[in-house]
SEKOL-733204 format. One record per residue (C-alpha): residue in three letters; x, y, z. Coordinates in steps of 0.1 Angstrom, whole numbers. Each point is the difference from the previous one (the first is absolute). Example, Ala and Ser with C-alpha at 12.3 -4.5 7.8 and 13.67 -1.06 7.14 Angstrom:
BEGIN
ala 123 -45 78
ser 14 34 -7
//
This chain:
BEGIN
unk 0 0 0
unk 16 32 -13
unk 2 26 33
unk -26 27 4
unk 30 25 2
unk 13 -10 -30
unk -34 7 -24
unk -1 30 22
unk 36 15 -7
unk -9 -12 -40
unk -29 30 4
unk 19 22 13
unk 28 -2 -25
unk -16 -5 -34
unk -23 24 -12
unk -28 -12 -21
unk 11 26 -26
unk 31 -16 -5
unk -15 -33 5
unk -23 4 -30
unk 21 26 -21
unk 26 -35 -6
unk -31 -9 -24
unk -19 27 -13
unk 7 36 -3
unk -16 25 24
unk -9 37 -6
unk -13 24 34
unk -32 4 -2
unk -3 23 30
unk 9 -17 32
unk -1 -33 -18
unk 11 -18 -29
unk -14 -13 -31
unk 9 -23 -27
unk -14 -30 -20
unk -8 -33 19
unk 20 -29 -10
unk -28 -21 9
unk -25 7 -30
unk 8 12 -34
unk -5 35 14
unk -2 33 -21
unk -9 22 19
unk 27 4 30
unk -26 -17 27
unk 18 -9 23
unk 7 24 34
unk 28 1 27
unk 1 20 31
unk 35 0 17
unk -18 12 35
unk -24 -30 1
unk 25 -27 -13
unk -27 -14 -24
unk -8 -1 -39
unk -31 -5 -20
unk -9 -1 -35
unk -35 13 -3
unk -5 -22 -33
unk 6 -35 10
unk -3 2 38
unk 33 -14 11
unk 13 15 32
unk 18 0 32
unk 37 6 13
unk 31 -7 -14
unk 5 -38 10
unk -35 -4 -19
unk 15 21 -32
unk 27 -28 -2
unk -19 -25 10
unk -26 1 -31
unk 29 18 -28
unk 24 -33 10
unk -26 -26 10
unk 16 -6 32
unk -13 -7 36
unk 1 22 29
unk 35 -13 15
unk 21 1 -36
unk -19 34 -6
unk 20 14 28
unk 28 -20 -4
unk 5 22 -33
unk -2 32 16
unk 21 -9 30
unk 26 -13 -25
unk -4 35 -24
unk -1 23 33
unk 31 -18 14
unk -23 -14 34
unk 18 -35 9
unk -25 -31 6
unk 15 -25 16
unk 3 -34 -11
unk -30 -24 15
unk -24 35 1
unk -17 -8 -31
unk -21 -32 8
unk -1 -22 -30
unk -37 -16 13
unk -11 38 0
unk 7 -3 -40
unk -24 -16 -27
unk 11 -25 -23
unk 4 23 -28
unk 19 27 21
unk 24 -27 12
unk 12 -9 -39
unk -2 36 -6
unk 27 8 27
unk 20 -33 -10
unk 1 14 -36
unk 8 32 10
unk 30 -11 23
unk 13 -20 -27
unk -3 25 -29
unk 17 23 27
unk 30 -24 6
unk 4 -8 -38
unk 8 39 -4
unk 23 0 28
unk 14 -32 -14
unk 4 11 -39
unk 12 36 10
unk 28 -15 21
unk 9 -24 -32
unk 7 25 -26
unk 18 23 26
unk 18 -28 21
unk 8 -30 -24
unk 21 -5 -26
unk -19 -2 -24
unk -17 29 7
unk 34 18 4
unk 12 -11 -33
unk -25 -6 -24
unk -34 13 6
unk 11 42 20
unk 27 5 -28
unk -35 -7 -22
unk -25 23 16
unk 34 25 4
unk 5 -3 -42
unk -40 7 -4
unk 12 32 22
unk -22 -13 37
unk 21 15 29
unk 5 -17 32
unk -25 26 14
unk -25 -8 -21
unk 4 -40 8
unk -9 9 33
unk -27 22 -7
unk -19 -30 -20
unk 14 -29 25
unk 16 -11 -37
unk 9 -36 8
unk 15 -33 -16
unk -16 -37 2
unk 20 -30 2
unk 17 -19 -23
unk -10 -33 11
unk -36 -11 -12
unk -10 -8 40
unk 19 31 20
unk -26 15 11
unk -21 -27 9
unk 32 -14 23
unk 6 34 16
unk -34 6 7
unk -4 -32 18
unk 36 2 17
unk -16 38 14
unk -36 -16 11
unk -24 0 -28
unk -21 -30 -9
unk 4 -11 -36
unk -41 12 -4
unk 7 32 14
unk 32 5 -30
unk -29 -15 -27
unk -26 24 17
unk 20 30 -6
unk 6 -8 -38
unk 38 -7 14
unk 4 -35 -16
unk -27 -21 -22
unk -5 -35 -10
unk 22 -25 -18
unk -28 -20 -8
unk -34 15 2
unk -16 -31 4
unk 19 -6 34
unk -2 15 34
unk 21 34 17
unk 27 -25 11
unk 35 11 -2
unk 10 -25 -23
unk -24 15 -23
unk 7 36 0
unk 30 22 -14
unk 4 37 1
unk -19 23 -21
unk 28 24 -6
unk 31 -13 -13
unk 26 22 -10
unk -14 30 -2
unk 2 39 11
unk -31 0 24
unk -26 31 3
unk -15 3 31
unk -40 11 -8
unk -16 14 29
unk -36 15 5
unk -8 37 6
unk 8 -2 37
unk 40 -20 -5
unk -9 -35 9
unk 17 -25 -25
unk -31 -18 -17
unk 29 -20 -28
unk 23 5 -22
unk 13 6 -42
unk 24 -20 -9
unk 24 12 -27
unk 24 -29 -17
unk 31 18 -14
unk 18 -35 -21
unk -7 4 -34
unk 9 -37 -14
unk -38 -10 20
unk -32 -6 -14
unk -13 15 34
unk -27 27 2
unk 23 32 4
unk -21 10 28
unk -20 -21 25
unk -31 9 27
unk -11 -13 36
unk -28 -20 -6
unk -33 15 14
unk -3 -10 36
unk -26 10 26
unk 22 32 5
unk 10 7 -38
unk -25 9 -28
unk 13 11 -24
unk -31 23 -13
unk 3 15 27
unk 37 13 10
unk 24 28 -20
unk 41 -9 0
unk 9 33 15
unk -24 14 19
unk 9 -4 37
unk 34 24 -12
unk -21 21 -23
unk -31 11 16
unk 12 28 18
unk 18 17 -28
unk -33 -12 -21
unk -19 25 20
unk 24 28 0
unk 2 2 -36
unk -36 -13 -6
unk 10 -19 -27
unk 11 -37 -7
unk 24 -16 -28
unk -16 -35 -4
unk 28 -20 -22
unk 4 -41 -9
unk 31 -14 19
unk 17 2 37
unk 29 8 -17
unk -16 31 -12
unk -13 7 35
unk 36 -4 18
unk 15 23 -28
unk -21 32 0
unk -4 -5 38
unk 41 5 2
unk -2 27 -24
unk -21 20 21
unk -36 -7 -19
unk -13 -15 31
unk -39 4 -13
unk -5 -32 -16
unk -12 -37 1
unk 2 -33 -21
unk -30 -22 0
unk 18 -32 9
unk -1 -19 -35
unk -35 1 -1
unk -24 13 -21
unk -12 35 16
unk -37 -3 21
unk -25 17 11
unk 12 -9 39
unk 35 16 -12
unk -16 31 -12
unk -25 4 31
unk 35 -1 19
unk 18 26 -17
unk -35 22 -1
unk 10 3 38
unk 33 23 -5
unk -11 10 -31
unk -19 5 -28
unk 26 10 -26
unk 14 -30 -19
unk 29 3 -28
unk 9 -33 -14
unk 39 -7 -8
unk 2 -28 -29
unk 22 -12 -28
unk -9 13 -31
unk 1 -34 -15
unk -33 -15 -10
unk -2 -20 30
unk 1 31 21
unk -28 18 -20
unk -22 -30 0
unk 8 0 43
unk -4 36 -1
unk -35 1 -19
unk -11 -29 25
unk 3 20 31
unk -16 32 -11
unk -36 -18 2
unk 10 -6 35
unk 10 28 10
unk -27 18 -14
unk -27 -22 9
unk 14 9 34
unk 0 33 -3
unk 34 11 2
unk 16 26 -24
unk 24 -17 -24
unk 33 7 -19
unk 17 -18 -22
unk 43 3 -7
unk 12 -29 -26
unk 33 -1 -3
unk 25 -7 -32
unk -2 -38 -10
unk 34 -6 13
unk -4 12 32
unk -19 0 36
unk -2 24 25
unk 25 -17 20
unk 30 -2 -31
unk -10 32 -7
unk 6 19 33
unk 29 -15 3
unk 12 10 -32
unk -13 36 -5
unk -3 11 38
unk -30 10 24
unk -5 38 -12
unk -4 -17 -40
unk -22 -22 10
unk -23 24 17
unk 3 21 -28
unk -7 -33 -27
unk -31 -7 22
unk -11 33 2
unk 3 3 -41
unk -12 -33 -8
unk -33 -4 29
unk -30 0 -18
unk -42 -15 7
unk -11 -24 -17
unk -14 17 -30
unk 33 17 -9
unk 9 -39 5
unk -24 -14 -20
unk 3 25 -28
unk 34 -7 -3
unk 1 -39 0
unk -32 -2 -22
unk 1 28 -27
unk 39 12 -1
unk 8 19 -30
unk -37 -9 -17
unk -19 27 15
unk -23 6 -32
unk -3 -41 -5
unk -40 -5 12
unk 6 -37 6
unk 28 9 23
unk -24 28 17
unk -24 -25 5
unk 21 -27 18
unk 15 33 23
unk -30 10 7
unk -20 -36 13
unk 33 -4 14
unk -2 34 26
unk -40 -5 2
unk 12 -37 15
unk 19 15 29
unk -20 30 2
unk -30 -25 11
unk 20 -12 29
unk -2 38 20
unk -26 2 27
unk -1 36 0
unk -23 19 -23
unk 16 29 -2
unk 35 -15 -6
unk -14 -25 -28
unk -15 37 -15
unk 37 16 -2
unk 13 -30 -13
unk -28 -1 -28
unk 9 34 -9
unk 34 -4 -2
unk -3 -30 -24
unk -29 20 -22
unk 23 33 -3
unk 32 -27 -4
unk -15 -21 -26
unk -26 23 -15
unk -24 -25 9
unk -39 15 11
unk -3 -4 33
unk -32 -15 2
unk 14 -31 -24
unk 26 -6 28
unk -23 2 31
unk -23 -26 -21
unk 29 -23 -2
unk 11 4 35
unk -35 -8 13
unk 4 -30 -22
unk 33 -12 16
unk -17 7 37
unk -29 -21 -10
unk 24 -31 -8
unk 19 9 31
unk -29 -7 23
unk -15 -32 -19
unk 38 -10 7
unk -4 9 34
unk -36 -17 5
unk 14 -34 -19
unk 32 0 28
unk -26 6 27
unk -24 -30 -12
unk 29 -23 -7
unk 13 9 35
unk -35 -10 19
unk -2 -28 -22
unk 32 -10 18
unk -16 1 34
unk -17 -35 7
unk -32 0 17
unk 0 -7 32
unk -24 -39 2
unk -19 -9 36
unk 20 -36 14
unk -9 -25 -16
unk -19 14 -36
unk 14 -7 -31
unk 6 28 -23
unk -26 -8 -27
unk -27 -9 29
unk -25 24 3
unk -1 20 33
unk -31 16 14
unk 20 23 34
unk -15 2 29
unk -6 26 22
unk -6 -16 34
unk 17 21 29
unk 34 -18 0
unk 3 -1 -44
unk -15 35 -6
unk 28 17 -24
unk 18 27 20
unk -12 29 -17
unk -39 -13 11
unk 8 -2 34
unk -2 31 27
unk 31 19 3
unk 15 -16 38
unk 27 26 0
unk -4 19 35
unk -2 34 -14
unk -12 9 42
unk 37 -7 7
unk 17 12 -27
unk -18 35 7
unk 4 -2 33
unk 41 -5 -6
unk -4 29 -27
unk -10 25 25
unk 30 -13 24
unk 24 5 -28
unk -10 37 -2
unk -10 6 31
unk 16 -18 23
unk 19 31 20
unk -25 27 0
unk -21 8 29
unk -36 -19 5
unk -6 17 33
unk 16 13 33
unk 15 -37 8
unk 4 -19 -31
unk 20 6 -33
unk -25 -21 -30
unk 24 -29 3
unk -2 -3 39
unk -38 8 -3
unk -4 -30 -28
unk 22 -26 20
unk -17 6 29
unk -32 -5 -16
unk 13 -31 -18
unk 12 -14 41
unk -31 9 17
unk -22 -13 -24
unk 14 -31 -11
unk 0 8 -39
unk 33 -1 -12
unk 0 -10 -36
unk -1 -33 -10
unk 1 -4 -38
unk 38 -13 -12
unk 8 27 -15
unk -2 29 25
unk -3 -16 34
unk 42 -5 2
unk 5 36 -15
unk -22 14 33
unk 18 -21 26
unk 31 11 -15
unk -6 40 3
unk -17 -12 28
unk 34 -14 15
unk 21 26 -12
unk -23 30 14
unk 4 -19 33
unk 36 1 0
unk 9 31 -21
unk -27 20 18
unk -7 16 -42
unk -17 -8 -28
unk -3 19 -29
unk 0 -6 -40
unk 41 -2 0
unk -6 -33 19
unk -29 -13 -29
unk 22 16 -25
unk 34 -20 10
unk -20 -36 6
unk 1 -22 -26
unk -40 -10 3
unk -11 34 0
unk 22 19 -17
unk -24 -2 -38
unk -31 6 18
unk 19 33 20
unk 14 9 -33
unk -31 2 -13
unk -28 16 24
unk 30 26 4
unk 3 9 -30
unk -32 11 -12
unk -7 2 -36
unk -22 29 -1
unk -4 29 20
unk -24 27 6
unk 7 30 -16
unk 6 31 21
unk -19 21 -26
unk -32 -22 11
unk -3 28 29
unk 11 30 -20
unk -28 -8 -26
unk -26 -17 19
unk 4 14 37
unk -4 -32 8
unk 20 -30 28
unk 0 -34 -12
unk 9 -22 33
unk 19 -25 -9
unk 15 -28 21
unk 28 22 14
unk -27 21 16
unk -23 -29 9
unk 25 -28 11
unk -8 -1 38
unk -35 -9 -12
unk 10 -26 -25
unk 27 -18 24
unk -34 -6 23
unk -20 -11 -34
unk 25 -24 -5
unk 2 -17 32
unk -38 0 0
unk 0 -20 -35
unk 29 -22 14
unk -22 -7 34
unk -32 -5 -24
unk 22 -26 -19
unk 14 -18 29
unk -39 -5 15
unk -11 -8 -36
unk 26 -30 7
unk -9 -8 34
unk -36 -1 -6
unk 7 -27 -31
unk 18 -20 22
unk -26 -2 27
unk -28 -6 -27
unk 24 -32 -9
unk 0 -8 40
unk -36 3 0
unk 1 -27 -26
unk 20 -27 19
unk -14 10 37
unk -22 -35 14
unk -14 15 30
unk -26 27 5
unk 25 18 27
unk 28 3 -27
unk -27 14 -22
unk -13 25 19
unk 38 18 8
unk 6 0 -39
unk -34 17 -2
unk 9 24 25
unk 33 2 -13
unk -16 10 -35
unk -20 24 15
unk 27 22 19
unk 22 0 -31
unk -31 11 -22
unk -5 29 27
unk 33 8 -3
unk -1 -1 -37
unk -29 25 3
unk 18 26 18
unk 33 2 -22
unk -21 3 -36
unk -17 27 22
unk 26 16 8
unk 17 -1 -30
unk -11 32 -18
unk -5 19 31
unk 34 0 15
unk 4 37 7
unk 36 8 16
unk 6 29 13
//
């Protein structure tokens, strides 16, 4: 169990700004922040973080809560490795034995596995090419001829694999690591597919070859590129990490975790093909940009970058390989709505040869020169030198209307129309017609992905029924589908908890602060909540108010179980506006003014909901009972609690404090 003191001193030393600004940029927005939620394809900078109250929420979606619950649902990890992370990035040691591996599910166990042995495999790869001989000799005299500094080595955690097809897999098991763990992590793979993870059926999966660490946005190692430098080898030249349960491809930018800062500085990003690429500008001082990992660009890649930025210039050969790559992610990034620019470089060369050759300031000024959209693009590839050839025009034309289809925004698929028109001498109205077209097809696309993807999902059969058996459901009390049956959630409790979150120092009266008042209601009474998901988070404030002698919403805020709930009844979308008294002479009481009065409409519900269950339970004695004496107490018994039912609904409505 991690210390109390530890979570604590977490709080206190990482601020939620900085917590979330790792992943998304954030602009003031008076005495908060705002900036798009990574949890939703967001477009419209939803998501809210207040500094003072610790907490974020993203008006859109509805995630929440502090920054252990920002981690937790960006990473997909549990509580414990959540703060594990942050203690590690905010230099707060956990000792050894704190983290209890029964506290972890199944999945978070092989996540931290993986992530231990992706972390050692850096450790172990860097050491290689700076320690061994090899690396001495062969493979830093290379990276020093393609002009990577030592600097620069340690800036990317460069590294070298082994030579021998099992190193790896022996040095991971010499240093602790179970031979499923090593496969896990993507760090060896099979032999023989059709055999199990045994070590006499795995070998390495990089073998000679300059190793690139590739991390994700907040610098953990998720796998690695592999780049083979022999050229008498019918070896791939470069070679990926399988996809694991950390690593998805789709999903991650080479780059990033160095870049992001400097992204959002210059609010720009270079997006090129190769690591190599990557390393060189990096060292040359262009620091903006990313590689997309050998993968075709996605829509998950482009939502990422959307968060630092939404201006995108693409660096590719000029070769027709790097046109058609080029031409491919503009539909992307548009569709995402991001503003795109596109630099192709001379058929010999790449952005990385070509810095090296000509220097940083000419290549700023050959970008600068040579950026252009994608209808300059277009216009180019397509109609060259035949601008008065109509069959040419045509084929430009379709082409730009194509990608044109793919923007969201009206107004920016307008410009772009006009531009083609006045470009092309085309009538505008011709061009709209044929991007209307293209967005048509886009969404049968879209609607035949969609069907084929439910069709995917099986049905879900009752035991025992065989799919093409016909199946009349039934709704008796224990079948009735969940949507049919009445809501159980104890909505008496959660408001009840509500009003403590917000209210829990202010005064109720000369004696009580709200949360003494409500606790000692909660004693006295007998009603403490008993639904599974509330009662433990009451007996813990409960326990906490006892020995701290304070509550207040910096405790709901900091506890795991409440802190998406605090996040958000604290953060209130809407707000009254103070020209609503200006205009209308007018005072709309709201539950600030009122809360006194709700706290005791709350507890009145609660106690109406706690007799509710007492009196079923005696009606189910009254069943059972054999003798007329038995009888008569549960009749009496019914009777009180029917009184007192009587005298709570009437007071409910009529509670006047003064």
């Amino acid at each position: 169990m991690i210390p109390q003191a530890i979570i604590d001193k977490i709080f206190d030393v990482a601020p939620i700004e900085e917590v979330v600004g790792e992943y998304v940029t954030l602009k003031r927005a008076g005495a908060n922040y705002k900036g798009l939620c990574p949890f939703h394809d967001d477009k419209n900078a939803s998501m809210s973080v207040s500094p003072s109250k610790g907490i974020f929420k993203c008006f859109s979606c509805g995630q929440g809560g502090n920054i252990f619950q920002f981690i937790m649902e960006h990473e997909g990890l549990s509580y414990p490795l959540a703060i594990k992370l942050l203690a590690d990035k905010f230099k707060i040691e956990i000792e050894e034995g704190q983290i209890d591996v029964n506290e972890l599910k199944e999945e978070a166990r092989i996540k931290e596995g993986v992530y231990a042995c992706l972390e050692f495999a850096r450790k172990h790869f860097y050491e290689r090419l700076n320690d061994s001989q090899d690396g001495k000799v062969i493979y830093k005299p290379y990276l020093n001829e393609r002009g990577i500094n030592q600097q620069t080595i340690d800036k990317f955690q460069i590294g070298l694999s082994g030579t021998d097809k099992s190193h790896l897999l022996q040095e991971g098991l010499k240093n602790g690591y179970t031979a499923l763990q090593l496969f896990d992590a993507g760090l060896v793979k099979k032999i023989n597919d059709d055999a199990g993870v045994l070590e006499s059926n795995l070998r390495d999966t990089f073998i000679e070859r300059i190793v690139f660490p590739i991390y994700n946005v907040s610098s953990k190692v998720l796998g690695f590129g592999g780049r083979i430098i022999k050229k008498d080898t019918k070896a791939p030249k470069y070679l990926n990490s399988p996809e694991t349960v950390v690593y998805e491809k789709r999903k991650e930018l080479y780059g990033l975790s160095i870049s992001k800062n400097d992204i959002r500085i210059k609010d720009e990003v270079f997006l090129v093909e190769g690591y190599m690429d990557v390393v060189s500008l990096n060292q040359s001082g262009v620091e903006n940009v990313v590689a997309a990992s050998g993968t075709a660009f996605t829509e998950e890649q482009a939502r990422l970058l959307k968060r630092f930025t939404h201006n995108i210039t693409m660096l590719f050969d000029g070769d027709v390989a790097g046109v058609n790559a080029s031409m491919k992610h503009v539909k992307t990034l548009l569709a995402a709505d991001l503003n795109v620019k596109i630099a192709l470089f001379p058929a010999d060369e790449d952005p990385d040869s070509f810095i090296q050759k000509r220097g940083t300031s000419e290549f700023q000024k050959y970008v600068a020169e040579k950026a252009q959209n994608f209808i300059q693009l277009i216009t180019e590839i397509k109609l060259g030198e035949n601008k008065h050839d109509p069959i040419k025009k045509t084929e430009t034309a379709r082409a730009i209307a194509e990608n044109i289809a793919f923007i969201s925004d009206p107004l920016k698929r307008a410009a772009f129309i006009n531009e083609t028109a006045i470009s092309l001498d085309i009538p505008e109205r011709i061009l709209i017609d044929e991007v209307n077209k293209f967005k048509l097809e886009n969404r049968k696309i879209k609607d035949r992905e969609d069907r084929r993807e439910a069709r995917h999902i099986e049905p879900e059969m009752p035991n025992g029924m065989m799919p093409d058996m016909d199946y009349s459901p039934s709704f008796s009390e224990e079948n009735t589908p969940e949507a049919l049956q009445k809501d159980e959630k104890n909505y008496q409790e959660q408001d009840l908890l509500i009003s403590l979150i917000l209210y829990a120092d202010r005064v109720f009266d000369e004696e009580h602060t709200i949360a003494q008042f409500i606790f000692k209601e909660l004693e006295e009474d007998e009603i403490w909540p008993v639904s599974e998901e509330f009662s433990d988070i009451f007996k813990d404030a409960y326990d906490y108010f006892t020995e701290n002698k304070v509550l207040n919403e910096l405790y709901f805020i900091r506890n795991v179980k409440t802190s998406k709930l605090a996040a958000e009844v604290i953060s209130p979308k809407y707000k009254l506006s103070n020209g609503w008294i200006d205009n209308f002479e007018k005072v709309v009481k709201t539950d600030e003014d009122n809360y006194k009065h709700k706290v005791v409409e709350n507890l009145n519900y609660l106690k109406l909901n706690h007799i509710d269950i007492l009196m079923k339970e005696n009606q189910e004695e009254m069943k059972v009972t054999e003798s007329e004496e038995d009888l008569l107490i549960c009749l009496n018994a019914h009777a009180n609690l029917q009184e007192i039912r009587k005298k709570i609904t009437d007071q409910i409505g009529t509670v006047i404090l003064r």
